[in-house]
VOMAR-290488 format. One record per residue: x negated, y, z negated of N, C-alpha, C, CB in turn; residue in one letter. Coordinates in nm, 3 decimals. Atoms other than C-alpha are relative to their C-alpha. Glycine has a CB too. Layout:
BEGIN
nu X, nv Y, nw Z, cau X, cav Y, caw Z, cu X, cv Y, cw Z, cbu X, cbv Y, cbw Z, code a;
...
END
This chain:
BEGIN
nu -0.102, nv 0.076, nw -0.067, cau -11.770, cav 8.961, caw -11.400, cu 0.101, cv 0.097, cw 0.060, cbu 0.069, cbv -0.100, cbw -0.097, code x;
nu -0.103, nv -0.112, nw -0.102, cau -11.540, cav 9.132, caw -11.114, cu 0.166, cv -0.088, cw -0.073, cbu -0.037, cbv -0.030, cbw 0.258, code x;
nu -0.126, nv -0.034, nw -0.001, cau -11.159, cav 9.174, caw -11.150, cu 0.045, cv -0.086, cw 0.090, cbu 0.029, cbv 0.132, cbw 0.024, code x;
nu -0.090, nv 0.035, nw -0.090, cau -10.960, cav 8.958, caw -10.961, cu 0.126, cv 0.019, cw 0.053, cbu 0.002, cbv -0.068, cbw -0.013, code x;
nu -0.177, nv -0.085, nw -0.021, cau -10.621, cav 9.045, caw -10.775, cu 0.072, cv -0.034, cw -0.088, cbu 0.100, cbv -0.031, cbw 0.130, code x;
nu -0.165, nv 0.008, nw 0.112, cau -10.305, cav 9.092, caw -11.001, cu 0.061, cv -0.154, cw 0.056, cbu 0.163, cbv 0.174, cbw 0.051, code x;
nu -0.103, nv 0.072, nw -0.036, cau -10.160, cav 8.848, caw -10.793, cu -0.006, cv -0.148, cw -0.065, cbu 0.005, cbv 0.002, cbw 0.146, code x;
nu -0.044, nv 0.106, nw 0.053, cau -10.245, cav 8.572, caw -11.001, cu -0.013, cv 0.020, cw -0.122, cbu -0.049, cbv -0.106, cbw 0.039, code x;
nu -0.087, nv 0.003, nw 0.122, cau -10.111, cav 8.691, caw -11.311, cu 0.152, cv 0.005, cw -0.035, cbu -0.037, cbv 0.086, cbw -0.057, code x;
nu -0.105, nv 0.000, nw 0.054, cau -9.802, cav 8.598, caw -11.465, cu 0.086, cv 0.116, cw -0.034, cbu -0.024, cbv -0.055, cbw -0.082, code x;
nu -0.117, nv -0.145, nw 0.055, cau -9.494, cav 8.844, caw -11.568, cu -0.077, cv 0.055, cw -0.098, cbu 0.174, cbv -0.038, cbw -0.082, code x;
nu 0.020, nv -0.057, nw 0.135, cau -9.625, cav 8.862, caw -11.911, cu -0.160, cv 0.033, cw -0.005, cbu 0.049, cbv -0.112, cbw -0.123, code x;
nu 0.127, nv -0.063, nw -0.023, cau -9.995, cav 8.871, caw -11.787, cu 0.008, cv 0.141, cw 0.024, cbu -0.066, cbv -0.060, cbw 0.109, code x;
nu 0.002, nv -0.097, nw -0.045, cau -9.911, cav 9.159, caw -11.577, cu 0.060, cv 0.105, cw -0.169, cbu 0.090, cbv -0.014, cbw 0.153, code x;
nu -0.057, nv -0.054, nw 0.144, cau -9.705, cav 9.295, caw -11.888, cu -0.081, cv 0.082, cw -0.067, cbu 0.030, cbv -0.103, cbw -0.098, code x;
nu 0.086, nv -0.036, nw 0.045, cau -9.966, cav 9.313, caw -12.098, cu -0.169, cv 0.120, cw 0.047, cbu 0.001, cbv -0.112, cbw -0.026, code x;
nu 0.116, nv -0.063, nw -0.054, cau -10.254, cav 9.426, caw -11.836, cu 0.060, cv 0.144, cw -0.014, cbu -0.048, cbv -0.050, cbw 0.157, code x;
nu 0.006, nv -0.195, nw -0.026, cau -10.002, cav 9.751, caw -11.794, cu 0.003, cv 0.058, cw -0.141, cbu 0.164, cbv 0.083, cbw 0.097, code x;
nu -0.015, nv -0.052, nw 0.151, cau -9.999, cav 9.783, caw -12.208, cu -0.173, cv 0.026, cw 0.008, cbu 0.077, cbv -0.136, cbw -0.146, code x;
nu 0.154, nv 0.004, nw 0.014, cau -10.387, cav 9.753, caw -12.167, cu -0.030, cv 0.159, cw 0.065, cbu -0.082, cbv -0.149, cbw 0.099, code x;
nu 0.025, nv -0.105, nw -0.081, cau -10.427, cav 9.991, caw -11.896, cu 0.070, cv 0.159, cw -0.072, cbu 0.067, cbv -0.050, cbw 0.151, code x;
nu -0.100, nv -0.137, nw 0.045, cau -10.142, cav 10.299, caw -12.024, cu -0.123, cv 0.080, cw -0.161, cbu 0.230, cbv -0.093, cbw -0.083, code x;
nu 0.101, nv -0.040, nw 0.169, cau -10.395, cav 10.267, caw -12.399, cu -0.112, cv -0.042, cw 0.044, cbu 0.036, cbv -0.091, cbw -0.172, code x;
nu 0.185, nv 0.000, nw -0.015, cau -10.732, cav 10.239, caw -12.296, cu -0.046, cv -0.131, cw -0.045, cbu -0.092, cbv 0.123, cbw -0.109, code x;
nu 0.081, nv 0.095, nw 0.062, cau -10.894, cav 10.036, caw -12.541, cu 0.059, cv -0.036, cw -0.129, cbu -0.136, cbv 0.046, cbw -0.015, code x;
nu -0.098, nv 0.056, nw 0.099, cau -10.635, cav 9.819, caw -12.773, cu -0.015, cv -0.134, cw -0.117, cbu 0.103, cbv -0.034, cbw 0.089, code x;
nu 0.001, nv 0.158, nw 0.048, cau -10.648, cav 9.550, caw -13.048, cu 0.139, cv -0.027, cw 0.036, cbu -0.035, cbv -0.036, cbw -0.174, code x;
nu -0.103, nv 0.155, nw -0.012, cau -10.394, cav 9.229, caw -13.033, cu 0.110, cv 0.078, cw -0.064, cbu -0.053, cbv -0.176, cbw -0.103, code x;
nu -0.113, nv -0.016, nw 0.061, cau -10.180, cav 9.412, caw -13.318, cu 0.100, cv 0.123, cw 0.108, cbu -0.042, cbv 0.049, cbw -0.165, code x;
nu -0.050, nv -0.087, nw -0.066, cau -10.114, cav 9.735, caw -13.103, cu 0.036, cv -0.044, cw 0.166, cbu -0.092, cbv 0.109, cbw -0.022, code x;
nu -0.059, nv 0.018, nw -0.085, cau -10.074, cav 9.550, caw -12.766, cu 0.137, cv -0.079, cw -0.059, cbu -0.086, cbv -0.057, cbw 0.092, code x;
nu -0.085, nv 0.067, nw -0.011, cau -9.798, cav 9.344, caw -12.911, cu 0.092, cv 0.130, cw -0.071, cbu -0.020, cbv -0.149, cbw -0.054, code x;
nu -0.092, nv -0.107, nw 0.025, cau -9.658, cav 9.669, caw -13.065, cu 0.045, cv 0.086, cw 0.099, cbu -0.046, cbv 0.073, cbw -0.085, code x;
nu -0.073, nv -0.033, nw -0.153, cau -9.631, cav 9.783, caw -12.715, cu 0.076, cv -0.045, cw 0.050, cbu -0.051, cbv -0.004, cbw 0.095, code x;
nu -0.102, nv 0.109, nw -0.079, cau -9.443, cav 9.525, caw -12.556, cu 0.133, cv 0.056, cw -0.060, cbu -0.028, cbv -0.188, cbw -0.041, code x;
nu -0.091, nv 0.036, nw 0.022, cau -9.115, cav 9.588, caw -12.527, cu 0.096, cv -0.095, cw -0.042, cbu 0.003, cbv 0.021, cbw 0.041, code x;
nu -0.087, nv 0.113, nw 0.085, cau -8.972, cav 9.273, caw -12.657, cu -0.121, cv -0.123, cw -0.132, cbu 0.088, cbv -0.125, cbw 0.165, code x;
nu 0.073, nv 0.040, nw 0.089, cau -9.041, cav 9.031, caw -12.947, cu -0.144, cv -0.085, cw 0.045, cbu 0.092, cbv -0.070, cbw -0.077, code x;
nu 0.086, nv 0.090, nw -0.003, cau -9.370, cav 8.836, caw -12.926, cu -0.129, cv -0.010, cw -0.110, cbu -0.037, cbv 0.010, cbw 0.124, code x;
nu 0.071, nv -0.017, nw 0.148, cau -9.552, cav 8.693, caw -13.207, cu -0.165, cv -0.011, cw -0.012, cbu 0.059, cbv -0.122, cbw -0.099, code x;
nu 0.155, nv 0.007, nw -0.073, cau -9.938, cav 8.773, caw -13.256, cu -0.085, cv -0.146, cw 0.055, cbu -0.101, cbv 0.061, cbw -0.118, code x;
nu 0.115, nv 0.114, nw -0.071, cau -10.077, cav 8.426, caw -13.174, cu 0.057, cv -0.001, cw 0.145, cbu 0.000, cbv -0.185, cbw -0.077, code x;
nu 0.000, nv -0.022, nw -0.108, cau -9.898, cav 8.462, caw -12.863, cu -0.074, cv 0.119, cw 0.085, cbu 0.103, cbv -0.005, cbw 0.006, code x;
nu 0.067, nv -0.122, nw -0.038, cau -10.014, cav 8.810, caw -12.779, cu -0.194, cv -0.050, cw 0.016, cbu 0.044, cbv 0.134, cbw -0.143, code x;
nu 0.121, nv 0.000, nw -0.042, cau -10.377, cav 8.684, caw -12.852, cu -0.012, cv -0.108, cw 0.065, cbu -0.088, cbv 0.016, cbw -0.086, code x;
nu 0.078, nv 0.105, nw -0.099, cau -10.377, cav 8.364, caw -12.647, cu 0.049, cv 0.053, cw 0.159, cbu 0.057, cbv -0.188, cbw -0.035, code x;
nu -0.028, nv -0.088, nw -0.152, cau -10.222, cav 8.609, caw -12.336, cu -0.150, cv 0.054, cw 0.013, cbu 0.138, cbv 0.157, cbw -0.006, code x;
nu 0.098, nv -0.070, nw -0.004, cau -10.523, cav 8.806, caw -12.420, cu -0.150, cv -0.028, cw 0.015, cbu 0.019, cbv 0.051, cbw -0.082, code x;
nu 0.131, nv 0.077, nw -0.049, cau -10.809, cav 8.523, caw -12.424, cu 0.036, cv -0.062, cw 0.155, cbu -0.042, cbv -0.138, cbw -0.119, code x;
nu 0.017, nv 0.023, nw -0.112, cau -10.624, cav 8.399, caw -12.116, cu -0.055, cv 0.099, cw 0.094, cbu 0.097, cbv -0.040, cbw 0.029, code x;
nu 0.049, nv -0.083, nw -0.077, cau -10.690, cav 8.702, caw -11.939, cu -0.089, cv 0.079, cw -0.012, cbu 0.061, cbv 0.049, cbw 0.029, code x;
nu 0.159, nv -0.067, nw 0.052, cau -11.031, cav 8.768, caw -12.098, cu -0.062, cv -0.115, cw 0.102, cbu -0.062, cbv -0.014, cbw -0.214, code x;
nu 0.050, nv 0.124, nw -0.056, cau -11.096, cav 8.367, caw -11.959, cu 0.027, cv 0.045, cw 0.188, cbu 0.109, cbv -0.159, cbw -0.076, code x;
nu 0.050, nv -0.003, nw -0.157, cau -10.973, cav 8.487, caw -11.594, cu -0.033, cv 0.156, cw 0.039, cbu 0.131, cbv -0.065, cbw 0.114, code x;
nu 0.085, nv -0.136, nw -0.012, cau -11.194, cav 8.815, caw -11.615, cu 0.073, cv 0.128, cw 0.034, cbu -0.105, cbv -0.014, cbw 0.110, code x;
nu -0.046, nv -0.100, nw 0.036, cau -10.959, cav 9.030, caw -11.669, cu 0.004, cv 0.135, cw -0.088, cbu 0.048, cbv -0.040, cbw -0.006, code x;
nu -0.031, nv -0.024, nw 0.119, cau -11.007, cav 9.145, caw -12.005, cu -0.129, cv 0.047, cw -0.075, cbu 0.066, cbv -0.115, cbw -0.053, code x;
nu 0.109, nv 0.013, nw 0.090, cau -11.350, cav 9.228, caw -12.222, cu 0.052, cv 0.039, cw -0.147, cbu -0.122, cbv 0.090, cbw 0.049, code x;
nu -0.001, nv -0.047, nw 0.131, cau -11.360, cav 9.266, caw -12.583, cu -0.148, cv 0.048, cw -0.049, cbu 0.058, cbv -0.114, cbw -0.090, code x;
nu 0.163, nv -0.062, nw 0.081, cau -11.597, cav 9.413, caw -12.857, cu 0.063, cv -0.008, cw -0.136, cbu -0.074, cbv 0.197, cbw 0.042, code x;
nu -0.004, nv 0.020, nw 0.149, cau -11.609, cav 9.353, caw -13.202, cu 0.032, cv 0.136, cw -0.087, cbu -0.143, cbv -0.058, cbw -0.045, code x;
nu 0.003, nv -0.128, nw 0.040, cau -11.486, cav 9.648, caw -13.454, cu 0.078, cv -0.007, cw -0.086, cbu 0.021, cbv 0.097, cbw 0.081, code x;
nu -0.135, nv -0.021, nw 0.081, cau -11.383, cav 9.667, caw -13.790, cu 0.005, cv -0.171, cw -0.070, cbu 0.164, cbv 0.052, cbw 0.128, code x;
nu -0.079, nv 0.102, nw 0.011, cau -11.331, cav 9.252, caw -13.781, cu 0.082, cv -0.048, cw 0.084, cbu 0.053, cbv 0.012, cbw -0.078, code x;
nu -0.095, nv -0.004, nw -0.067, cau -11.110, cav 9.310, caw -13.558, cu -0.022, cv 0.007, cw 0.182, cbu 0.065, cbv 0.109, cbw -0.064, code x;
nu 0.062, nv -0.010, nw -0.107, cau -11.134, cav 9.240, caw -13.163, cu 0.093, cv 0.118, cw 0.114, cbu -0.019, cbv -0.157, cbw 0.047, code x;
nu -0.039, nv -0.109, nw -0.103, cau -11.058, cav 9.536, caw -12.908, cu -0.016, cv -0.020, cw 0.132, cbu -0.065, cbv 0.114, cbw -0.018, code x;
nu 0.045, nv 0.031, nw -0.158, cau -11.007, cav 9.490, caw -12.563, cu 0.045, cv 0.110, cw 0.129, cbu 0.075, cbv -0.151, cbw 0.040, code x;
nu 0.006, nv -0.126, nw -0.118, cau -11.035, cav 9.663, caw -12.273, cu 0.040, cv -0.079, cw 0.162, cbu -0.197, cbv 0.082, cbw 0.006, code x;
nu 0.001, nv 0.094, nw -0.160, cau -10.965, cav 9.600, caw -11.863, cu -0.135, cv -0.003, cw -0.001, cbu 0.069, cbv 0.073, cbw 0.167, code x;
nu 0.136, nv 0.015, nw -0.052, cau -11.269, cav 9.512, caw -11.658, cu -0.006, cv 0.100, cw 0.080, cbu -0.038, cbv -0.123, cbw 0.066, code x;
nu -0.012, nv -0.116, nw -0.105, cau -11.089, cav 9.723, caw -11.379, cu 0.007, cv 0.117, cw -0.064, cbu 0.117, cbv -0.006, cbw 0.091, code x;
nu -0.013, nv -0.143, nw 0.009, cau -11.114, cav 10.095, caw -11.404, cu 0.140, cv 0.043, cw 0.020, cbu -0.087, cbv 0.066, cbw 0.096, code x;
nu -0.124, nv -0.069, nw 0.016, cau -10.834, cav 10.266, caw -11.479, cu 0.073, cv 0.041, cw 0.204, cbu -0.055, cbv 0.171, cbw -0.119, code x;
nu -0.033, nv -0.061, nw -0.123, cau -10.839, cav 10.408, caw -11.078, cu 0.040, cv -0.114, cw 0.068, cbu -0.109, cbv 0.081, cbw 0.070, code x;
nu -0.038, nv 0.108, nw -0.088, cau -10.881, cav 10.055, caw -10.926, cu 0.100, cv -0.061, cw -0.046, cbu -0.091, cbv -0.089, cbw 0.026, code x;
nu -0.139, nv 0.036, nw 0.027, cau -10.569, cav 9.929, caw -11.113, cu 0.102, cv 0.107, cw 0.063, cbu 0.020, cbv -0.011, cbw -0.158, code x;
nu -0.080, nv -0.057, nw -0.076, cau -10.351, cav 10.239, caw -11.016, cu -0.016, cv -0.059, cw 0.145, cbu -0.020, cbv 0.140, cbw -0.013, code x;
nu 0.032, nv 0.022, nw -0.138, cau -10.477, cav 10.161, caw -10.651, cu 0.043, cv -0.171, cw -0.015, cbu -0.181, cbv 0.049, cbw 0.049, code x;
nu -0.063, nv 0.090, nw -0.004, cau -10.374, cav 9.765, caw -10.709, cu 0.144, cv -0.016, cw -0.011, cbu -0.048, cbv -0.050, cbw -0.062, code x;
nu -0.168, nv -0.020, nw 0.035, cau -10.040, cav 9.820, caw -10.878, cu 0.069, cv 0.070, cw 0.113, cbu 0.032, cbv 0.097, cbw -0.142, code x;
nu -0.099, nv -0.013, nw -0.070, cau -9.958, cav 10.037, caw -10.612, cu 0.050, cv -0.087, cw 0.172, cbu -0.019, cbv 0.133, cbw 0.001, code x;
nu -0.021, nv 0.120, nw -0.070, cau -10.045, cav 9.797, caw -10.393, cu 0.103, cv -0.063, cw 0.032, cbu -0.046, cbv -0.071, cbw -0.041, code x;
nu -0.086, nv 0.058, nw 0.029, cau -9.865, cav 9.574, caw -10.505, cu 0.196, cv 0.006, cw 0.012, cbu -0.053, cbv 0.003, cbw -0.093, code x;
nu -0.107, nv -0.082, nw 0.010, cau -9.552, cav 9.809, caw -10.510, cu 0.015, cv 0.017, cw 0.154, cbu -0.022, cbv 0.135, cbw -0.093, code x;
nu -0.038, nv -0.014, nw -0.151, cau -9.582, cav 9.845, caw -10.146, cu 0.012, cv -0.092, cw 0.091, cbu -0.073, cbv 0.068, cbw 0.058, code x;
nu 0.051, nv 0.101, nw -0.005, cau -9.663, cav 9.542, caw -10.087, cu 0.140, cv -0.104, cw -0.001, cbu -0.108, cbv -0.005, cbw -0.111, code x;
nu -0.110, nv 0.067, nw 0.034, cau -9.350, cav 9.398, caw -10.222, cu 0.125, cv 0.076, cw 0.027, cbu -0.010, cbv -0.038, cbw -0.131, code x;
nu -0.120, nv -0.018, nw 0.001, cau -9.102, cav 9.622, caw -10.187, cu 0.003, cv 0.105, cw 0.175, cbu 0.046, cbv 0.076, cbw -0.168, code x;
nu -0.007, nv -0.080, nw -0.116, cau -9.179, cav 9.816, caw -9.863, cu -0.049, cv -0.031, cw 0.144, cbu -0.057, cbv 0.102, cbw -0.034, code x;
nu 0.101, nv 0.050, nw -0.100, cau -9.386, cav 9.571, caw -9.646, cu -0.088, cv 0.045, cw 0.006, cbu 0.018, cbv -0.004, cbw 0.105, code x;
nu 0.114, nv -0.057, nw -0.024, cau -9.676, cav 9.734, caw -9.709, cu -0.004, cv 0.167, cw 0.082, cbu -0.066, cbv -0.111, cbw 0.080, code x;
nu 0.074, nv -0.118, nw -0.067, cau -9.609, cav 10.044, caw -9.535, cu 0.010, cv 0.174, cw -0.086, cbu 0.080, cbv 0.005, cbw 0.165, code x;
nu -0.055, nv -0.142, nw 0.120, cau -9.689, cav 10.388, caw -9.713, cu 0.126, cv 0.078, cw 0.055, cbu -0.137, cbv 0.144, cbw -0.019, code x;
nu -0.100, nv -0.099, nw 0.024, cau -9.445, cav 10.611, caw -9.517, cu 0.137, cv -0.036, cw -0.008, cbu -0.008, cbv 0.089, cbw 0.091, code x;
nu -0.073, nv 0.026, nw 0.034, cau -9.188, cav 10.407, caw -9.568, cu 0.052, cv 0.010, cw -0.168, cbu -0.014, cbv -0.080, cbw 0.059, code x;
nu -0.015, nv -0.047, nw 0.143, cau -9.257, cav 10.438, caw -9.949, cu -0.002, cv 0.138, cw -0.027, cbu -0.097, cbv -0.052, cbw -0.078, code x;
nu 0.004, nv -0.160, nw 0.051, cau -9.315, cav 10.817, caw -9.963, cu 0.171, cv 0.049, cw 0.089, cbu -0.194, cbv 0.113, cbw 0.083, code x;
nu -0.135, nv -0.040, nw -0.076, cau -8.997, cav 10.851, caw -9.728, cu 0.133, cv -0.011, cw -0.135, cbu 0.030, cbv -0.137, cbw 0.155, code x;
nu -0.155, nv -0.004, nw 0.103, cau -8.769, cav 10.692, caw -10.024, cu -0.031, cv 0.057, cw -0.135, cbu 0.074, cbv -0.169, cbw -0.038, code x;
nu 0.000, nv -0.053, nw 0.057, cau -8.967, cav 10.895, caw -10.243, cu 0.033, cv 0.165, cw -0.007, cbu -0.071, cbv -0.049, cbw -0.019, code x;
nu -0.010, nv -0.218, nw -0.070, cau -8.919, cav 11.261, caw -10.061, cu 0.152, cv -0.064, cw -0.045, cbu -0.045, cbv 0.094, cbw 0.262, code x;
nu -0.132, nv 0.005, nw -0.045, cau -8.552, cav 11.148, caw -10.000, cu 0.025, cv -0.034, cw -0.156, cbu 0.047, cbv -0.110, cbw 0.135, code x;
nu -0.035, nv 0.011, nw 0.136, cau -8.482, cav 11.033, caw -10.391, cu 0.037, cv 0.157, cw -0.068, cbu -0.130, cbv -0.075, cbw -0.075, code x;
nu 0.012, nv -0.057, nw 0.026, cau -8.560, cav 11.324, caw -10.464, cu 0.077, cv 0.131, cw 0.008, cbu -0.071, cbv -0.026, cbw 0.016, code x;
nu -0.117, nv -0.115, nw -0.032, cau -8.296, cav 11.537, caw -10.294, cu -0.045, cv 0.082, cw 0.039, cbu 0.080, cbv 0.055, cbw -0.088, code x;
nu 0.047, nv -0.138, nw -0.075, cau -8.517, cav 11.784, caw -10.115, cu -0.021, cv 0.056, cw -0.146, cbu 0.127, cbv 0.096, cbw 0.120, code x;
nu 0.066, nv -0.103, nw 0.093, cau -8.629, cav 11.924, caw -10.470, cu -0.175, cv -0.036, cw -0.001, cbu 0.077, cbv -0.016, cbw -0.172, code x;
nu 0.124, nv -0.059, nw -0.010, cau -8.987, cav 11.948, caw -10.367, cu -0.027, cv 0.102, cw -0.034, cbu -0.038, cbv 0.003, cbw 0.087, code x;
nu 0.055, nv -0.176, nw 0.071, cau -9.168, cav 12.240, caw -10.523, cu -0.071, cv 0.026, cw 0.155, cbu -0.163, cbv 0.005, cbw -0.189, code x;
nu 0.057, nv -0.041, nw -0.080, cau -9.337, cav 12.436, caw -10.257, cu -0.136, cv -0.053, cw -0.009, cbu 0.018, cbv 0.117, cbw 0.000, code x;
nu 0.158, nv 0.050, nw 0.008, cau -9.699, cav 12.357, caw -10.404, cu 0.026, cv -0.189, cw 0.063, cbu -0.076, cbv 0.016, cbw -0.221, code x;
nu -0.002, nv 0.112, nw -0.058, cau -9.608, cav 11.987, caw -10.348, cu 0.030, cv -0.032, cw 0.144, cbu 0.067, cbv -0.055, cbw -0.065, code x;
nu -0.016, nv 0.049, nw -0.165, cau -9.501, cav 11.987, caw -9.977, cu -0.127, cv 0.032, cw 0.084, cbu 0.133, cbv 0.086, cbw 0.082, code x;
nu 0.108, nv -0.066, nw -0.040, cau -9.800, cav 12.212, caw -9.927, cu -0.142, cv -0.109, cw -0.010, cbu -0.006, cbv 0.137, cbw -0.096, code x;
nu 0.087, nv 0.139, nw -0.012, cau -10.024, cav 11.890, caw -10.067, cu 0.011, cv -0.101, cw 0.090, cbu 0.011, cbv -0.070, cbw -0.101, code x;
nu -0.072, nv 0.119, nw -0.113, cau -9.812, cav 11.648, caw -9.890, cu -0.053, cv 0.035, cw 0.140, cbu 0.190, cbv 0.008, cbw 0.011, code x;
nu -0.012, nv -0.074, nw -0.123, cau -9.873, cav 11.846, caw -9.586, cu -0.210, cv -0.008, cw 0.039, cbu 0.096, cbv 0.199, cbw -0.041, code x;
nu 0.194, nv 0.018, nw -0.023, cau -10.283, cav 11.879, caw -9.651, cu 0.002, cv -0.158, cw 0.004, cbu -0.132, cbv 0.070, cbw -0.168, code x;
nu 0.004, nv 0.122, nw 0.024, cau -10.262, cav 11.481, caw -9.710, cu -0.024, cv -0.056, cw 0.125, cbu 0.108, cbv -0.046, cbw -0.064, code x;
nu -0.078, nv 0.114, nw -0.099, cau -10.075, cav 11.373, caw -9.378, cu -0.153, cv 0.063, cw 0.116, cbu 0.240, cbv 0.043, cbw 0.067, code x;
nu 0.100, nv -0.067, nw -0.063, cau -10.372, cav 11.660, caw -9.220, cu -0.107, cv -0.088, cw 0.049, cbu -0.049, cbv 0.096, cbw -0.084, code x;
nu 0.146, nv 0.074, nw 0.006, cau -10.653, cav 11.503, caw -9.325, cu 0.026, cv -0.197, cw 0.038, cbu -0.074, cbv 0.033, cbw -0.203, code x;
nu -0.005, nv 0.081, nw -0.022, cau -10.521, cav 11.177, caw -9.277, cu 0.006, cv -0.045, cw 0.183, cbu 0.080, cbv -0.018, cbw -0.088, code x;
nu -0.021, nv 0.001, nw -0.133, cau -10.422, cav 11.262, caw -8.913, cu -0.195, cv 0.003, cw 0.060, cbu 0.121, cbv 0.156, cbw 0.044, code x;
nu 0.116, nv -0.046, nw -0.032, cau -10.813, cav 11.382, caw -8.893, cu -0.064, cv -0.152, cw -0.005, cbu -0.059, cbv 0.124, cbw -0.098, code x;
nu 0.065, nv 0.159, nw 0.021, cau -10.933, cav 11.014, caw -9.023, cu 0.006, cv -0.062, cw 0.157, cbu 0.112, cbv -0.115, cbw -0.126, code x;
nu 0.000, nv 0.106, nw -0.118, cau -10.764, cav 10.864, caw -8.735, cu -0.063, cv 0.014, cw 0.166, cbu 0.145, cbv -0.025, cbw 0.017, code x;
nu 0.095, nv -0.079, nw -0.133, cau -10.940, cav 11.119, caw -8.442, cu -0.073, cv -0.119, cw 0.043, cbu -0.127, cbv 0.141, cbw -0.047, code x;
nu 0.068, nv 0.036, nw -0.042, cau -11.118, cav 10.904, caw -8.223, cu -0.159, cv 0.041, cw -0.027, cbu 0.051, cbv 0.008, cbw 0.086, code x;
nu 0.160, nv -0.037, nw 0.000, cau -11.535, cav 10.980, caw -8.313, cu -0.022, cv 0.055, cw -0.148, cbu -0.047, cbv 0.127, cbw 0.125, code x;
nu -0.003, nv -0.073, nw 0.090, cau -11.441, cav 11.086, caw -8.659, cu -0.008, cv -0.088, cw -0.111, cbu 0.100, cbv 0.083, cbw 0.007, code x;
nu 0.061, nv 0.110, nw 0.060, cau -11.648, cav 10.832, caw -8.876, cu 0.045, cv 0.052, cw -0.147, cbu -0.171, cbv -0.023, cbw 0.034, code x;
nu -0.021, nv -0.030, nw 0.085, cau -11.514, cav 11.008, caw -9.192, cu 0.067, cv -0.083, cw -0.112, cbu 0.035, cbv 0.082, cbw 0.033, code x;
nu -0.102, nv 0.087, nw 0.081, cau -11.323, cav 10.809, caw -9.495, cu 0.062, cv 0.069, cw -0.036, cbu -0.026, cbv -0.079, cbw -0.098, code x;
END
């Protein structure tokens, strides 16, 4: 079963997916020991069959005890969340987000990092070449 977008999970869905995601592979007691605020385990595990029920979520038996995991890969969540992050707070556009991230920053770029930044915008400029079927 595929992953469906974040976008239809709840605060406390999402919540939880990023306690899932940060620990790999968690039982019920240790995601609710994540959470920043109180919530008591039968809540924690009916968050956790909901978002096993909308294929979010797998488990595996271990111990007695059930362990769960995302469905998404660790990469395709970063790549959603930031999505999401751009998505919402920037209109979608990246250099508007890397702009208020250079600029946050106060010009303390390390040299190695502008030097990435710099190969990035390269190769990205190369993508867009007319005849240049590359990804």
């Amino acid at each position: 079963m595929s992953a469906k977008p974040t976008d239809d999970l709840s605060r406390r869905e999402r919540q939880i997916m990023d306690v899932i995601h940060s620990g790999g592979e968690l039982s019920a007691a240790a995601v609710r020991t994540a959470l920043t605020d109180e919530l008591s385990d039968s809540a924690v595990r009916t968050f956790l069959r909901i978002l096993e029920q909308k294929g979010k979520l797998q488990h595996r038996e271990e111990n007695g005890r059930y362990i769960y995991r995302s469905v998404e890969s660790p990469v395709r969540a970063r790549k959603t969340a930031l999505r999401r992050v751009l998505d919402t707070f920037f209109g979608g556009s990246l250099a508007s987000a890397a702009q208020t991230l250079v600029d946050s920053e106060g010009g303390k770029l390390s040299a190695e990092e502008i030097t990435r930044l710099e190969a990035l915008v390269r190769k990205a400029k190369q993508r867009q070449q007319p005849g240049n079927s590359k990804p």
